[in-house]
ROBA-971710 format. One line per 10 residues: number of its first residue (from 1); their letters; for each residue z negated, y, x negated of C-alpha. Coordinates in steps of 0.1 Angstrom, whole numbers. Layout:
N
NUM) a) Z Y X; ... .
END
This chain:
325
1) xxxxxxxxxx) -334 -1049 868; -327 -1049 828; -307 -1072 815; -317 -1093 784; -302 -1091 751; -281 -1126 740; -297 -1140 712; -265 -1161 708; -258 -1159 671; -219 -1140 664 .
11) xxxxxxxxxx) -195 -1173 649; -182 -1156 618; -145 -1162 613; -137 -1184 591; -108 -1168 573; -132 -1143 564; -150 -1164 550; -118 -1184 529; -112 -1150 519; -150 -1139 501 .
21) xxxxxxxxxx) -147 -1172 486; -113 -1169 469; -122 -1134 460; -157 -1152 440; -139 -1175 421; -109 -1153 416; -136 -1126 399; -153 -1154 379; -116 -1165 364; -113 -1130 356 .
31) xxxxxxxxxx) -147 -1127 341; -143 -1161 318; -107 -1146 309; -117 -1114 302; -156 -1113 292; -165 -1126 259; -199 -1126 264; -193 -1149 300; -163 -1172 286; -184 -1182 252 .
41) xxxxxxxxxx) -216 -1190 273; -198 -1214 301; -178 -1230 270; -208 -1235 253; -229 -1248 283; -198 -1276 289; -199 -1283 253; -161 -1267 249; -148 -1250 217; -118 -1225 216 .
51) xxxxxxxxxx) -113 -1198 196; -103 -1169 224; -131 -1152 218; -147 -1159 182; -185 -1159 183; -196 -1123 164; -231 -1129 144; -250 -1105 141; -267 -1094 110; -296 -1083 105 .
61) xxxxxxxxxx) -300 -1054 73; -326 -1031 61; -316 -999 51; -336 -978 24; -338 -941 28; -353 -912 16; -360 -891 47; -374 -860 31; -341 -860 4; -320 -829 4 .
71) xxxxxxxxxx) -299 -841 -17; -258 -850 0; -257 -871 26; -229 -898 35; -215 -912 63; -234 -944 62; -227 -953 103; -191 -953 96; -192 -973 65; -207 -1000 84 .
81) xxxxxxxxxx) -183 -995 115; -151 -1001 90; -173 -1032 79; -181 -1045 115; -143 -1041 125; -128 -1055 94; -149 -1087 92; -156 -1094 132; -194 -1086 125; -223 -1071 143 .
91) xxxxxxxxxx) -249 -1051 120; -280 -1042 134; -300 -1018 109; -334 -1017 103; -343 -986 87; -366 -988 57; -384 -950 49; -395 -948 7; -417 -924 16; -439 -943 40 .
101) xxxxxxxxxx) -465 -962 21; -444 -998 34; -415 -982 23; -428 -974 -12; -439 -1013 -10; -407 -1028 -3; -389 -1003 -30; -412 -1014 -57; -403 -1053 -42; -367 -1047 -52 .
111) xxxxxxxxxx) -369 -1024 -83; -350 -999 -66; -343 -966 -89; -324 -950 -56; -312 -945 -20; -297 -957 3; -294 -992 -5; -291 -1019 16; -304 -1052 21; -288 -1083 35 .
121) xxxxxxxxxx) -302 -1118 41; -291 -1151 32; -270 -1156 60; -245 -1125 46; -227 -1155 27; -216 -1171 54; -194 -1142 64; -158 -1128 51; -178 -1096 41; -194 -1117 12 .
131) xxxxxxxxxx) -164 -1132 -2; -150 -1095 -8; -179 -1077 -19; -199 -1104 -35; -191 -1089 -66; -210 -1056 -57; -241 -1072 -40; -272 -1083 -66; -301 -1112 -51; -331 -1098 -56 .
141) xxxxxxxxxx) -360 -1123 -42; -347 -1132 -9; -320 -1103 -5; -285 -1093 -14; -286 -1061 -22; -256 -1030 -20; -263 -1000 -33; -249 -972 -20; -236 -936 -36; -268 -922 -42 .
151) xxxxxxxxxx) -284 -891 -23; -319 -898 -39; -335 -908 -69; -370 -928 -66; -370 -928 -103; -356 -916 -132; -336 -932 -163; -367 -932 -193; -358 -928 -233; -357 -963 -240 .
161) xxxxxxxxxx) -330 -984 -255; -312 -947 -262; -304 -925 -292; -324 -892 -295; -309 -860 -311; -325 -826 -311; -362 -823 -304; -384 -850 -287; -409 -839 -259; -384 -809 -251 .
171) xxxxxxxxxx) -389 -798 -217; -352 -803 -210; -342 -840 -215; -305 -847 -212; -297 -883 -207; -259 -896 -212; -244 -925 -203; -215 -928 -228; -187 -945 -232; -168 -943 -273 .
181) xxxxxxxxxx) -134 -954 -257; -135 -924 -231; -122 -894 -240; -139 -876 -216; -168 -884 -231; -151 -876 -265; -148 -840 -249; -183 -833 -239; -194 -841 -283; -188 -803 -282 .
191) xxxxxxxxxx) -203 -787 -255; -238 -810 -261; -239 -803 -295; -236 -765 -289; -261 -767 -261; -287 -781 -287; -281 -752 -312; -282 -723 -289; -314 -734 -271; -334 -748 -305 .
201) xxxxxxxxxx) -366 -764 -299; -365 -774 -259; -333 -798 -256; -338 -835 -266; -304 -854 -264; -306 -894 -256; -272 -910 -260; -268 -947 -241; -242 -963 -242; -220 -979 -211 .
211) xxxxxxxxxx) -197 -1006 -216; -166 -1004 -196; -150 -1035 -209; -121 -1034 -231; -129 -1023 -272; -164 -1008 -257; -186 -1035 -267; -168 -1037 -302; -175 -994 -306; -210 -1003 -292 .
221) xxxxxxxxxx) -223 -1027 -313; -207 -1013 -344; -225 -984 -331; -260 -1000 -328; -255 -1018 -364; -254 -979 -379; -283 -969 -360; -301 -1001 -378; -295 -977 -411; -301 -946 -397 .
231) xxxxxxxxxx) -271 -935 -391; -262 -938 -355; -247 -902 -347; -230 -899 -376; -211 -929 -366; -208 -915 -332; -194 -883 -347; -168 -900 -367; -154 -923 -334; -151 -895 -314 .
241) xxxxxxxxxx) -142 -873 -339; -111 -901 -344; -110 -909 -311; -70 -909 -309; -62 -931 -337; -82 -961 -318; -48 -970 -304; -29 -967 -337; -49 -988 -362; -70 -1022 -364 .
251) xxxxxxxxxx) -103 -1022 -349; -114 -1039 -378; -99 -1013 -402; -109 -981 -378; -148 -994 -380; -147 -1002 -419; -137 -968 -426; -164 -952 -399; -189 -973 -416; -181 -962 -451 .
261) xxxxxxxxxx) -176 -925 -439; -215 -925 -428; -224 -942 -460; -239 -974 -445; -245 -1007 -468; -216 -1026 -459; -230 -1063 -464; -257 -1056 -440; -231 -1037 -415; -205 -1064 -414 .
271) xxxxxxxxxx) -232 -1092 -413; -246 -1074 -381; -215 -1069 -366; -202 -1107 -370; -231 -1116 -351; -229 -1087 -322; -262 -1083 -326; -268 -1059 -300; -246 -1071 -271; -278 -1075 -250 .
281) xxxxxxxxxx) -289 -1042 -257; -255 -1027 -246; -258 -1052 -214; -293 -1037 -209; -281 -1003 -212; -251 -1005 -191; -268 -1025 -167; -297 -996 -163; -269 -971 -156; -256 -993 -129 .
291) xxxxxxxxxx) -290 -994 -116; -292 -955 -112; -257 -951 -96; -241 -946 -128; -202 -955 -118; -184 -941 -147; -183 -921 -180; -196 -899 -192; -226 -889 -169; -257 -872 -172 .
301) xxxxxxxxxx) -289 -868 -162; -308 -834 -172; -340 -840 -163; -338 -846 -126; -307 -832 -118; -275 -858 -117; -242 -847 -133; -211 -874 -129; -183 -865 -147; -172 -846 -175 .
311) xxxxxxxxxx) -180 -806 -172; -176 -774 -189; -200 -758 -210; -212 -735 -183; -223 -759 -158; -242 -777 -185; -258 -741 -196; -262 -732 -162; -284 -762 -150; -307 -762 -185 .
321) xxxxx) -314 -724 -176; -325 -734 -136; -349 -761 -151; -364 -739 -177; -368 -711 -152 .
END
């Protein structure tokens, strides 16, 4: 005859018991000790502030890009790791395409001239990353923007507010961003000019200038006073020509005798000078190289292609003949 099964329930032991349960609250010690994440949400639940593990906020930024560019690329993911780490922040991107038609939207929005750039909202100023690089980040409507070593141009610098020498409607336009207390840029007088004669009839040279503090808006403004008379390059020609006695002699005394040397009326000269009649043009200028990634003197643009620095001859021949050909 079978016997039945006992349905008697087994008595679990209790020390077994003791044991899961100090093994449970032993992990969730661990967990509040070592989990951010756990530790901020139980202290926040019971209404208790410590600062073992600082609360990261997370911003949120749009990124402009140029997909189709084949122009250099940089490293922007480990730009913004070095900024997460240094500041304690979390970045999450939203990535912005300039070619889609929302992308050629939100450009136009900001005014942007190139890629990447990116945007931040308002809530970037309550972070450590804004007081060090609020100097480098413009508002535009509701966004702080940083703009970023260009790899792509969505537009191009025009003729205005510049100085035109050689022929106008060329089919090579060479746009410089200048600087009359660089002597870099003192060097490239030169090579420009010979450019112009040995290819008569398709350069057009537009001088602008770029104020990098110091004498510059002194030079510049003298410089924009000549060019009321007519004579702007040959009072460019005479400051670079006479670039190394800037240090030696007066401003005053160096501009007087620039000024007479191009033959300008000297009433009307000092008058415009005293007043620095053009320091908004000069702003304007300077602050439309910014705007195209212009970081420093001289550079150029020649036509579409970029050129930062100064260069020889032969790079400057080299990229008029691939545009003409």
């Amino acid at each position: 005859m079978p016997t039945k099964k006992s349905t008697k329930a087994k008595k679990l032991n209790p020390w077994m018991i003791i044991t899961i349960a100090l093994l449970l609250v032993f992990s969730f010690f661990i967990a509040y000790d070592k989990s951010p994440t756990i530790h901020n949400g139980i202290n926040n639940a019971l209404g208790v502030d410590d600062d073992k593990f600082p609360v990261i906020p997370e911003l949120k930024v749009d990124i402009f890009t140029d997909k189709s560019s084949d122009g250099p690329s940089i490293d922007i993911e480990k730009q913004l790791e070095q900024i997460e780490d240094e500041f304690m922040l979390k970045i999450k991107l939203n990535e912005i395409d300039t070619n889609t038609e929302e992308g050629k939207a939100k450009a136009a929005e900001f005014n942007l001239k190139t890629v990447p750039v990116l945007a931040f909202n308002e809530d970037v100023k309550d972070t450590g990353f804004y007081a060090d690089a609020k100097d480098f980040l413009e508002k535009e409507n509701d966004k702080y923007l940083l703009r970023l070593t260009p790899t792509s141009y969505l537009q191009l610098p025009g003729k205005e507010l510049g100085h035109s020498k050689g022929t106008p409607g060329a089919p090579i336009t060479i746009i410089e961003y200048s600087s009359f207390s660089c002597p870099y840029c003192g060097k490239m007088m030169e090579p420009l000019y010979r450019l112009l004669d040995e290819y008569p009839g398709q350069i057009e040279l537009i001088y602008k200038q770029y104020n990098r503090g110091g004498i510059d808006p002194v030079l510049e403004n003298a410089a924009e006073c000549a060019a009321e008379q007519g004579k702007f390059w040959e009072f460019h020609d005479y400051i670079f020509d006479n670039q190394s006695t800037l240090a030696t002699v007066e401003p005053d005394q160096f501009l007087t005798t620039a000024a007479t040397t191009a033959g300008l009326n000297l009433d009307e000269y000092n008058k415009c000078n005293e007043e620095m009649r053009y320091e908004k043009v000069i702003r304007d200028q300077t602050a439309e190289g910014f705007d195209f990634g212009v970081t420093g003197t001289p550079s150029f643009f020649i036509n579409d292609q970029f050129i930062g620095g100064a260069v020889g001859y032969d790079t400057l021949k080299s990229t008029v003949d691939s545009l003409l050909n």
